[in-house]
C-alpha angles and dihedrals in degrees: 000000000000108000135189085241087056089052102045086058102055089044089069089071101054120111119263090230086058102056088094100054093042099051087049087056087050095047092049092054088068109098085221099057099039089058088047088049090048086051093046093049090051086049105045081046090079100050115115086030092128099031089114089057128107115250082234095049088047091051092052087047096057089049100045087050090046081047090050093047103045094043080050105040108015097073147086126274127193109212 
């Protein structure tokens, strides 16, 4: 049976440039974090969406969505 003890030892052997690397595969082993890494890449796959935009037209943008949300969210409700 594998133990923590087996794998310590064969960490010492590990190059020092490949801590990195192997800390991130570690990491990434973790249930937590592979569901927060999922989240991230959905997000980040939306960035430069908008990169053909105006600035103008990105501007506009910005304030029609803060108008959206405060008429939405930003009100009374009766329960």
């Amino acid at each position: 049976m594998l133990t923590y003890n087996t794998i310590l030892k064969e960490l010492k052997d590990i190059p020092v440039g490949r801590l990195e690397e192997l800390y991130q595969f570690v990491h990434s082993l973790n249930p937590k974090n592979r569901k927060s890494a999922s989240l991230k890449k959905k997000i980040l796959s939306y960035s430069g969406a908008f990169s053909d935009m105006s600035a103008k037209d990105y501007a506009d943008f910005v304030q029609e969505t803060k108008s959206a949300r405060s008429k939405l969210f930003d009100r009374n409700v009766d329960l």
